[in-house]
KEROBA-90018 format. One record per residue (C-alpha): residue in one letter; z, y, x. Coordinates in pm, 1 decimal, padded with zeros to 6 digits, m for minus. Example, Ala and Ser with C-alpha at 12.3 -4.5 7.8 and 13.67 -1.06 7.14 Angstrom:
<rs>
[a,[00780.0,m00450.0,01230.0]]
[s,[00714.0,m00106.0,01367.0]]
</rs>
This chain:
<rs>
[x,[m00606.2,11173.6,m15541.2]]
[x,[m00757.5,10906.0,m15299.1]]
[x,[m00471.2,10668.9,m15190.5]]
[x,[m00389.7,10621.7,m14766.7]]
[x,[m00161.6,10354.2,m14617.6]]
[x,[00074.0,10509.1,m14393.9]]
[x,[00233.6,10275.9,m14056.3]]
[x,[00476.6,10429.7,m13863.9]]
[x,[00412.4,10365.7,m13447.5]]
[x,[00674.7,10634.6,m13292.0]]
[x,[00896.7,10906.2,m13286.4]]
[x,[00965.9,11088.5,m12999.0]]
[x,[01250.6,11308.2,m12894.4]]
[x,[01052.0,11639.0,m12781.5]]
[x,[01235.2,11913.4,m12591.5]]
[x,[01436.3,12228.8,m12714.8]]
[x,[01512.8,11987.5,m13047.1]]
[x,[01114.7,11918.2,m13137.6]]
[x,[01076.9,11599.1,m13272.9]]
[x,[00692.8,11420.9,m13262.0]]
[x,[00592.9,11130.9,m13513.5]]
[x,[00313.3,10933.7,m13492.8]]
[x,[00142.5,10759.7,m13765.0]]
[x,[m00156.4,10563.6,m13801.1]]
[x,[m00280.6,10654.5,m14151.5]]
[x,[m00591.5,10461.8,m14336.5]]
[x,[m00794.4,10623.9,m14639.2]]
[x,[m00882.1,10433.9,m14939.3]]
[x,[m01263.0,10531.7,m14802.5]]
[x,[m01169.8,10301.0,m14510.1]]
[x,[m01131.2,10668.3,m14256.5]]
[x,[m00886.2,10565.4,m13979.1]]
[x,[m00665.4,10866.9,m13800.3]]
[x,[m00362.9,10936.4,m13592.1]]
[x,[m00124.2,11161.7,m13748.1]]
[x,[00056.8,11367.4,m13544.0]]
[x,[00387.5,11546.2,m13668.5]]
[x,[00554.8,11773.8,m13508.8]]
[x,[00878.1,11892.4,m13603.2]]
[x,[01029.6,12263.8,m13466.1]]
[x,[01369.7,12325.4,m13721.6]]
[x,[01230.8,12334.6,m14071.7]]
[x,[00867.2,12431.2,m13974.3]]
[x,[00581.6,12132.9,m13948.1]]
[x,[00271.5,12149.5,m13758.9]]
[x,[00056.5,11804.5,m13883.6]]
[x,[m00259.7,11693.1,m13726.5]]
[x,[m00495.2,11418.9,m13842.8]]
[x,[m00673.5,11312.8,m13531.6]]
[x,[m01015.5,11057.1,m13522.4]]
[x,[m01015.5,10781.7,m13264.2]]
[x,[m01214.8,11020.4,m13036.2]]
[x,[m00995.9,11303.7,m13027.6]]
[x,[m00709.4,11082.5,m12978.4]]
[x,[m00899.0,10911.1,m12660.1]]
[x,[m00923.7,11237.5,m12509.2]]
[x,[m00588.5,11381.5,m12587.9]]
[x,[m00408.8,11093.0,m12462.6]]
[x,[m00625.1,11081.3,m12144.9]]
[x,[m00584.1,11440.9,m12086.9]]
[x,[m00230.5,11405.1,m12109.0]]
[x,[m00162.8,11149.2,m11924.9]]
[x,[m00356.5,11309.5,m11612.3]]
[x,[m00118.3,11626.7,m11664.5]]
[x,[00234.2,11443.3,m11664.3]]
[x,[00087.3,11162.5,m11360.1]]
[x,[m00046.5,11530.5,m11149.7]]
[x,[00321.1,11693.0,m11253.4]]
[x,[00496.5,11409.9,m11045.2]]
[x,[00320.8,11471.7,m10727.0]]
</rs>
């Protein structure tokens, strides 16, 4: 099993008692992601995101929440 160093960056408080983690995560192979976690009671949904993916996620997000206070 290949080894990955794990550093925590946030965890954030999500509605109806989700709670998000974000990790950056690096693969003995030198393969960089974003690890998303997301918590709902005792069920996990995990994501391992490229720097790409991430890019456009956050982007795409960000335009959402900035259009939703208008």
């Amino acid at each position: 099993m290949s080894e990955e160093t794990v550093r925590a960056i946030e965890e954030i408080a999500a509605p109806y008692g989700r709670k998000v983690t974000l990790e950056e995560v690096v693969h003995e192979s030198g393969l960089r992601v974003l690890r998303v976690r997301i918590r709902e009671g005792t069920r996990f949904t995990v994501l391992d995101v490229d720097e790409d993916t991430a890019t456009r996620w956050g982007t795409v997000m960000s335009s959402w929440a900035c259009n939703a206070r208008k």
